[in-house]
N, C-alpha and C positions, 0 to 999 in steps of 0.2 A: 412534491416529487413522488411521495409515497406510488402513486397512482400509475406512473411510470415506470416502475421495477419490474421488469417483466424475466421469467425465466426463458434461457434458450427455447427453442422449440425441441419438443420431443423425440423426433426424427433428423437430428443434425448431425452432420458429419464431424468426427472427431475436434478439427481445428475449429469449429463455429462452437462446439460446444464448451470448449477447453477457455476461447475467450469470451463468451458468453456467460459463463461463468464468473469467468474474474471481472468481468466490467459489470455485472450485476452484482458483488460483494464490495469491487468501488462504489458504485453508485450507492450503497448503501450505506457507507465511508461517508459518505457527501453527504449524504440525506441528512444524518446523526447531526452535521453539523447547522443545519440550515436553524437560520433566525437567532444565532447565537453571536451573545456580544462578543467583545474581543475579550475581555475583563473574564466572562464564563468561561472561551476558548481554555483560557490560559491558568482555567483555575485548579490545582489540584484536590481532588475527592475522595482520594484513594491515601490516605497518611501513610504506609509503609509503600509508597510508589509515587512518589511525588512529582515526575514526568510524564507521569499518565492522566493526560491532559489529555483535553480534543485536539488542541493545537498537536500538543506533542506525537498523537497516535499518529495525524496526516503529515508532518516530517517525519517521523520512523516509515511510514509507509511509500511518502518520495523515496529516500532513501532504498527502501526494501527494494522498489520494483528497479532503480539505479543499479543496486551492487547483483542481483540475478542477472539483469536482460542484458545491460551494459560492461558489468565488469566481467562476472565470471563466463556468462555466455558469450561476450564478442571479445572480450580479453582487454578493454578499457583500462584507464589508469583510476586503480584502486584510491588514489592520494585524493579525488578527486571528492571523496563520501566520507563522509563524519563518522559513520560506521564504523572505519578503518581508524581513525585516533586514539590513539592509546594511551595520549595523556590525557582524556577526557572520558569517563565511564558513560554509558550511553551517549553520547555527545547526536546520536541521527536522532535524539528523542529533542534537545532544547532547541527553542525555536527564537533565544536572543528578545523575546516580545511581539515579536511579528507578527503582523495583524494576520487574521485568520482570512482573511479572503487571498493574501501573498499565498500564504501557505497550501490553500486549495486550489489556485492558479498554477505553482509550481507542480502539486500532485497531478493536476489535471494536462499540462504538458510533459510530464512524468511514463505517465500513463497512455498518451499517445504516442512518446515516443516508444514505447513497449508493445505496443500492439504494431508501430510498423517494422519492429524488431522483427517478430511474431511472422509478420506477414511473408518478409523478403525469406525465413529460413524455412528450411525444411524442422520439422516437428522428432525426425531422427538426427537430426545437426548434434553435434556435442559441443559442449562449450568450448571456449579457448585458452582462458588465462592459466600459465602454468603453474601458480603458486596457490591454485585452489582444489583440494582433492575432489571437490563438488564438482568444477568442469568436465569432468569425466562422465557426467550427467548428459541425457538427452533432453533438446526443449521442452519435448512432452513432459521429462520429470520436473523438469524448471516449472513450468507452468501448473502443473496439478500440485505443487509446493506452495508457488504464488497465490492459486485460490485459498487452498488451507490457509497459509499466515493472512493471509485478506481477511477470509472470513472470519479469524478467530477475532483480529481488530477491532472487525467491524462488531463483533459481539462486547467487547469491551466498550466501544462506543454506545452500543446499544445503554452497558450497564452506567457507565459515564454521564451520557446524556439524563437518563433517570434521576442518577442524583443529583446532578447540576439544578432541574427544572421539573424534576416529576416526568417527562416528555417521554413515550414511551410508544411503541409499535413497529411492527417486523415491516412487513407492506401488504 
């Protein structure tokens, strides 16, 4: 896949580059993962972070693009994202065992369902939900939020993947 990451084009108008952006720090999300067992997925490498798995990085990151596009932006029901449980400390990070292709399936309709979030609104839209002081945000700020936490994942991933298998490169 490496060979496929391609950056926006140079000359793009705002909303192309905004998702072009995040679907190139997904995809790179994705990549980290490719050719890994379930067993690796799920293996902690990190001792003071023990959810910081591969598995667990792509459910935090379902989750992530869930509680922006869905909850706070279209005012969705919060009850709905593990995120939100309070009797469980990260709870969007455990993934129960779940084979890692589930978990990259979910991400992967996750993330389309956010991009046709994306599509239907205006980029000056503010969110909706009112128990979130963030709604108060425009899509643009949602979105150039969702690249950053992408990308930083995806760099976790990066460093993740390394230690799992040695495996190692940007694109």
């Amino acid at each position: 896949m490496a060979s496929e990451l391609k950056r926006p084009p140079l000359q793009a108008d705002e909303r192309t580059a905004l998702i072009g952006w995040l679907d190139l720090q997904r995809q790179i999300l994705r990549w980290k993962c490719e050719g890994l067992s379930d067993e690796d997925a799920h293996r902690s490498v990190v001792p003071t972070s023990p959810a910081m798995t591969m598995a667990g990085l792509v459910s935090h990151m379902r989750w992530t693009e869930h509680m922006w596009l869905e909850v706070v932006f279209l005012g969705g029901d919060k009850q709905q994202n593990p995120a939100f449980d309070e009797s469980s400390q990260d709870a969007d990070w455990h993934t129960g065992g779940r084979p890692l292709t589930e978990l990259l399936a979910e991400y992967e309709a996750q993330c389309a369902r956010g991009n046709e979030i994306v599509a239907a609104a205006s980029l000056d839209d503010v969110g909706r939900h009112p128990d979130f002081r963030d709604a108060g945000a425009n899509l643009r700020w949602m979105l150039i939020h969702l690249v950053e936490e992408t990308g930083r994942h995806a760099g976790h991933a990066d460093i993740v993947r390394e230690l799992l298998d040695g495996t190692k490169g940007y694109y």
